[in-house]
C-alpha positions in Angstrom: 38.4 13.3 13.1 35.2 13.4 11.8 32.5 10.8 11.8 28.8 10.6 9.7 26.4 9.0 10.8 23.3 7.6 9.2 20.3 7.0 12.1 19.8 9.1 15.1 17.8 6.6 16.6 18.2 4.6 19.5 21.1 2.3 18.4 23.0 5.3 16.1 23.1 7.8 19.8 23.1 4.7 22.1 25.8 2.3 20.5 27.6 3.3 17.5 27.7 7.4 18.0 28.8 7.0 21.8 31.5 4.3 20.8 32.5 6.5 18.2 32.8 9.7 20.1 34.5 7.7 22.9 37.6 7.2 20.4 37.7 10.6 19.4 35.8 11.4 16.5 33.3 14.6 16.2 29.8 12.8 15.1 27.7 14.2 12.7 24.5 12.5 12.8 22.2 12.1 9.7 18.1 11.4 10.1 14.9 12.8 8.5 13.2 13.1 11.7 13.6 17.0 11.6 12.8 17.3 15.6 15.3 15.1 16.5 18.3 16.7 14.1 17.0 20.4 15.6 16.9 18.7 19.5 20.6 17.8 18.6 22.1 20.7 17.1 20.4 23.0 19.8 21.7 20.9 22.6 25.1 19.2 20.6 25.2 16.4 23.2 23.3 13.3 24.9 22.9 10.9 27.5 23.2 6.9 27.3 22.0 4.9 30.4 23.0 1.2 31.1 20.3 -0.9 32.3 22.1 -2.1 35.0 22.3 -2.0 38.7 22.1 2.0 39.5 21.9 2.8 35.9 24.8 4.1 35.6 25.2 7.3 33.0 27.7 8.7 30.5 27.5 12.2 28.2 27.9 12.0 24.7 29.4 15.6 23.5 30.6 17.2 20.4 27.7 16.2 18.0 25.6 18.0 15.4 23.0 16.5 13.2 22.0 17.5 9.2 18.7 16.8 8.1 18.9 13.5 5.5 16.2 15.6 2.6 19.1 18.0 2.9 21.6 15.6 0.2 23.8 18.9 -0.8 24.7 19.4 3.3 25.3 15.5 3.4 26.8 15.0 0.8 29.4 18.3 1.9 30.1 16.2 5.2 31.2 13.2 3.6 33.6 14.8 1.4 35.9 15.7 4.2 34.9 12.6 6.7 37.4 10.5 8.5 34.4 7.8 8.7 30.5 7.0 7.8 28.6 4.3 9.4 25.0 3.8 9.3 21.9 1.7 11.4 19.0 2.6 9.9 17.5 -0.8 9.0 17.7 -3.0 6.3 15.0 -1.5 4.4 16.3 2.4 4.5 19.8 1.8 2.8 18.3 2.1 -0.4 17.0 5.5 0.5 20.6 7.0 1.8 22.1 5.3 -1.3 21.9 8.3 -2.9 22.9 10.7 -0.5 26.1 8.8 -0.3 27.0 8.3 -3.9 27.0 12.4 -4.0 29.2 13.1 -0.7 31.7 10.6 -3.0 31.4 12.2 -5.9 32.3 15.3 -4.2 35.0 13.8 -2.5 36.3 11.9 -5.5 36.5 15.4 -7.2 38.4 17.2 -4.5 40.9 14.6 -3.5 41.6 11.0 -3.1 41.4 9.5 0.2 40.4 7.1 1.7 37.2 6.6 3.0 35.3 2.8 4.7 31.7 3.1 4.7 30.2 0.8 7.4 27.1 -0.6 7.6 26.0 -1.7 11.5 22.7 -3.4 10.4 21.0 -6.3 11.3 21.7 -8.4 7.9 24.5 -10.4 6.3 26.2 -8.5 4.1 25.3 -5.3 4.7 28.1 -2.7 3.8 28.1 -5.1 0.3 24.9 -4.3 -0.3 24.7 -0.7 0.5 27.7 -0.5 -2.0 25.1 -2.1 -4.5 22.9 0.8 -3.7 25.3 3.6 -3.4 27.3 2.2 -6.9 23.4 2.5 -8.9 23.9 6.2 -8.0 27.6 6.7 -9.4 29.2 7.2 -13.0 31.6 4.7 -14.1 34.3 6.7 -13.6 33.3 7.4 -10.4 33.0 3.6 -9.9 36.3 3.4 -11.0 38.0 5.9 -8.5 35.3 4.8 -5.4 36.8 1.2 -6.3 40.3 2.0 -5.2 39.4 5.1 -2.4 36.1 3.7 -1.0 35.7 0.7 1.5 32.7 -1.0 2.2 33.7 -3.0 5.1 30.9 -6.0 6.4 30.0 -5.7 10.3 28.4 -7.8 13.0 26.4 -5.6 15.3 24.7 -6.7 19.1 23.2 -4.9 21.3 19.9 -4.7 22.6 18.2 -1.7 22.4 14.7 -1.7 23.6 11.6 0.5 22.4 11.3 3.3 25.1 10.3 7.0 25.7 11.3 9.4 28.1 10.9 13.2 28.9 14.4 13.9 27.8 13.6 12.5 24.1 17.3 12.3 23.4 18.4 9.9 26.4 18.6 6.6 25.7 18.8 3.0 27.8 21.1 0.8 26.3 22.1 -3.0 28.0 25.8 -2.9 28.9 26.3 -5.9 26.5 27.3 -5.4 23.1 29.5 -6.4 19.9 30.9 -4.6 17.3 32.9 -7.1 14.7 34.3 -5.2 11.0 35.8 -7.3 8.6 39.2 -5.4 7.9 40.4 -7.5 4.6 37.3 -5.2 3.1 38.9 -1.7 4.6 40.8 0.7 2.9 43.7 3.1 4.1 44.5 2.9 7.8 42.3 0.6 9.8 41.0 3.4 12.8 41.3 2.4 16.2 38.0 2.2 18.2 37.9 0.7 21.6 35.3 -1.8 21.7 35.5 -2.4 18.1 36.6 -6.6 16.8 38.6 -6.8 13.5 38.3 -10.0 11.7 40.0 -11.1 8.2 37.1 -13.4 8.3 33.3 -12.0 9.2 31.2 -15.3 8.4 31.6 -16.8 11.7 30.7 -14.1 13.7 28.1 -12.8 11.5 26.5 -16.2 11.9 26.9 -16.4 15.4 25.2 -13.2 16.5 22.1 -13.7 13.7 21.4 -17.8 14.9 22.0 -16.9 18.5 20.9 -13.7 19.2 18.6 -12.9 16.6 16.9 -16.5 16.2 16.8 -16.3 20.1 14.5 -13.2 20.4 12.8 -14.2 17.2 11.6 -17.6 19.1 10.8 -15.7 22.2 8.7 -13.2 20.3 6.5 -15.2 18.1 5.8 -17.4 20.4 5.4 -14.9 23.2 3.0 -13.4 21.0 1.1 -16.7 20.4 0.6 -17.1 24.4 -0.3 -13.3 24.9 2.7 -11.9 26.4 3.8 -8.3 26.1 7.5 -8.0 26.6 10.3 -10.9 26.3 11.4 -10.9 29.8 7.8 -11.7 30.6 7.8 -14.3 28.1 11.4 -15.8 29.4 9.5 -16.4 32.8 7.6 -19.2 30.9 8.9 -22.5 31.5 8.1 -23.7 27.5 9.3 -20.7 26.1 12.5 -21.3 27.8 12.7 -24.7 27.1 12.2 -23.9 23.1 14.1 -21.2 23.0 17.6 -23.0 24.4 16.1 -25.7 21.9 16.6 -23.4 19.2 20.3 -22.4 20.2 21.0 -26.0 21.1 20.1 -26.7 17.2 22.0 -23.3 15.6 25.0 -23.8 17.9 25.5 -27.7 17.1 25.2 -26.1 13.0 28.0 -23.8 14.2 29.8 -26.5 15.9 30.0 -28.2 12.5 30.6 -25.2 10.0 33.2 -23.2 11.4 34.7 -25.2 14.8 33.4 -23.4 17.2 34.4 -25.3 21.1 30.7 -26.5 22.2 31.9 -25.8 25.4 33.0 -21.7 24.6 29.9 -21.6 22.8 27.9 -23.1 25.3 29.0 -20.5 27.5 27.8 -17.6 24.9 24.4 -19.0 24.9 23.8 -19.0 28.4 24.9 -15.0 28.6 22.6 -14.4 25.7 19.6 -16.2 27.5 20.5 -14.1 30.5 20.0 -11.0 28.5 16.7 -11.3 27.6 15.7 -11.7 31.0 16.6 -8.4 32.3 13.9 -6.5 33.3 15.3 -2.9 32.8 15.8 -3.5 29.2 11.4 -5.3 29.4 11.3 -5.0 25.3 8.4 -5.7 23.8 7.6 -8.3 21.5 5.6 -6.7 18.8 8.7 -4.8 17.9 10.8 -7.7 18.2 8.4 -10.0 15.7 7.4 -7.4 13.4 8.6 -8.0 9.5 8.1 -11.3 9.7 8.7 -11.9 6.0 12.1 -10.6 6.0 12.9 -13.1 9.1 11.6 -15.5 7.6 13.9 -15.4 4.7 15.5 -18.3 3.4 19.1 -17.1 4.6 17.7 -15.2 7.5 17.5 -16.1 11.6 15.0 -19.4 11.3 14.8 -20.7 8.0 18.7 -20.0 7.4 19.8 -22.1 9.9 16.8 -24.9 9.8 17.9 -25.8 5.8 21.6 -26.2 7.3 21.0 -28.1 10.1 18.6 -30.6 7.8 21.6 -30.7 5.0 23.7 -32.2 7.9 21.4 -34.6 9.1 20.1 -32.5 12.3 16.2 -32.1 13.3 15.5 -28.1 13.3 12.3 -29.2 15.9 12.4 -25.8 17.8 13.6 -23.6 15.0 10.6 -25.1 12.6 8.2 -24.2 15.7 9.6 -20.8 15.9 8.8 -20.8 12.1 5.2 -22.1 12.8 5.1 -19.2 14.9 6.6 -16.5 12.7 3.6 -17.3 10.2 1.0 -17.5 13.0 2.0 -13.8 14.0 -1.4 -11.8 13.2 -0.2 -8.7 14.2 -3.0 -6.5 11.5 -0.5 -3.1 12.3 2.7 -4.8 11.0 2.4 -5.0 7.0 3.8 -8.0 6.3 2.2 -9.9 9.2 -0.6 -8.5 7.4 0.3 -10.2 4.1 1.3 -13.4 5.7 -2.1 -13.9 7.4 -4.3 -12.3 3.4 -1.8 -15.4 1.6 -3.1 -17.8 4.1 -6.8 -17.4 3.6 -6.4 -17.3 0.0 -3.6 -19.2 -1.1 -3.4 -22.0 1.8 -0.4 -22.4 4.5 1.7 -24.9 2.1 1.8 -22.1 -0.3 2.4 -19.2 2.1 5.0 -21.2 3.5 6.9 -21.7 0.1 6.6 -18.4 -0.6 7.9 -16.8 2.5 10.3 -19.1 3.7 12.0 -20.2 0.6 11.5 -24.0 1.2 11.2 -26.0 -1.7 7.7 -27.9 -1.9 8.3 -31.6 -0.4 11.6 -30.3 0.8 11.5 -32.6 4.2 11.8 -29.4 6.3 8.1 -28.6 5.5 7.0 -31.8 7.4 8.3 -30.8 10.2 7.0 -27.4 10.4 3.8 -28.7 9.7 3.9 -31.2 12.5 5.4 -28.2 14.6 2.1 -25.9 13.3 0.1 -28.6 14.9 2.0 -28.3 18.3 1.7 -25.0 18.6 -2.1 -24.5 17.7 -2.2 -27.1 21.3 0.1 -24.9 22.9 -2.0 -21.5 22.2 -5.3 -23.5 23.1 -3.9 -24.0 26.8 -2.6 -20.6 28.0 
């Protein structure tokens, strides 16, 4: 069986590739970083720590790696691949769109059969909007046959990889946690088995879950990490007020998931505490730049902070910790990050009413912009004492 990858990076070796290879597929990884697709075809393997107690190791084998500029070669390996999957970040799809149009086209043209494209990304809806991508690149009747032969399954995605560096540039350190949830009402042909793999008829929930536990979590940690001068969220999760917002926050999103979809308080209680003890674990120390950077994008109006905040106000709950986080998320001055950068240019010339319309999504006078507001004035006291 044969797997493509998009993303040799730390999450495509450390998560999805080693899962992949563990149920039997040969991975071909694709990535424009030309050292890394030589490091992997000279040495067709890699190793995956768990930072855990003796950091315990595993060997990925059996894996080559095509250059992404190289469309012809990609598009070759998807014609004849069992599976493709990619974790490149939201903002990339676009640019493997058309890559994988062509390896369908090909395939389309040689024979019909099935094929699920899987998008492991941080967003909702990602494999739907990579087929928006991939389906700008395709002829009607290609649309046509890609329609009944070409699945673009949804997937929830957790695991915490930090930013890190070693001597062996292809080892990476990977928490032992992780969830991998695929919506199979979305799949096509013969659902593949993959230990470790979740299928759902219905990916909402879980979707939700991950992005207003996990990812509003570490987006509360961050920015306000950042606003009292920490470096990495473990070091920030030592704080007793950054603690104290942050199960704030998940208090909030998991009463709002309570309500939507039924989850037991008392399961999902449970889920929150292991998350909190995740970001506490030294070994995986990530940093908090990386965690807070693209602010605008997480501050979307369906995103981590200001997704759940508009919920929790349409049933009558006060977002107090999730509009802080959002006070933060705009305060985040990082000058190397590019929309940090644009954040802080719309705030001296346009106000922080108007920046907040504009990045967040919330209405003017919408009630959820009080609260911020009052939050904003919190947190200037709480960056004055540290």
């Amino acid at each position: 069986m044969l797997a493509v990858h998009f993303g040799a990076g730390n999450i495509g070796r450390g998560f999805i590739g080693q899962l992949l290879q563990k149920a039997g597929y040969e991975i071909v990884f694709v990535d424009v970083n030309a050292a890394l697709v030589d490091e992997l075809n000279e040495r067709k393997m890699y190793r995956v720590q768990l930072a855990t107690t003796g950091k315990p190791e595993s060997v990925v084998e059996g894996v080559r790696a095509i250059n992404g500029q190289d469309v012809a070669a990609v598009a070759e390996a998807i014609a004849t691949a069992d599976l493709v999957t990619t974790a490149v970040g939201p903002n990339i799809l676009p640019h493997i769109a058309g890559a994988i149009a062509a390896g369908i086209t090909w395939r389309l043209s040689v024979h019909a059969k099935p094929l699920n494209v899987i998008a492991c990304e941080n967003m909702i809806g990602g494999s739907e909007k990579l087929k928006e991508h991939v389906y700008e690149h395709l002829t009607e009747s290609v649309q046509a046959g890609a329609a009944q032969w070409i699945g673009f399954p949804n997937a929830a995605v957790d695991r915490i990889v930090p930013l890190q560096q070693h001597d062996d540039k292809l080892l990476v350190i990977v928490e032992p946690f992780f969830e991998w949830v695929v919506d199979s009402s979305q799949m096509v042909g013969e659902v593949p088995s993959i230990e470790g793999v979740t299928y759902v008829e219905d990916l909402a929930p879980y979707i939700e879950r991950k992005l207003f536990t996990v990812n509003t979590g570490h987006a509360v940690i961050a920015y306000l990490g950042y606003q009292l001068g920490m470096k990495t969220i473990d070091e920030a999760m030592r704080d007793d007020r950054i603690v104290q917002a942050t199960r704030g926050a998940l208090q909030e999103t998991g009463a709002l998931l309570a309500a939507k979809y039924g989850f037991d308080p008392q399961v999902h209680g449970q889920y929150v505490e292991k998350i909190l003890g995740r970001y506490t674990n030294p070994l995986l120390s990530d940093d908090i730049v990386r965690v807070a950077r693209s602010p605008i994008r997480k501050l979307s109006q369906h995103d981590r902070l200001v997704g759940p905040a508009l919920q929790c106000m349409e049933k009558g709950m006060n977002p107090e910790y999730l509009s802080l986080a959002i006070a933060a998320a705009l305060a985040f001055d990082y000058p190397e990050d590019a929309e940090s950068a644009r954040i802080q240019v719309s705030l001296k010339e346009f106000g922080w009413e108007n920046t907040l319309h504009n990045c967040t999504g919330i209405p003017a006078g919408h009630p959820l912009e009080e609260i911020v507001r009052e939050q904003a004035r919190r947190l200037k006291e709480w960056s004055g004492s540290h």
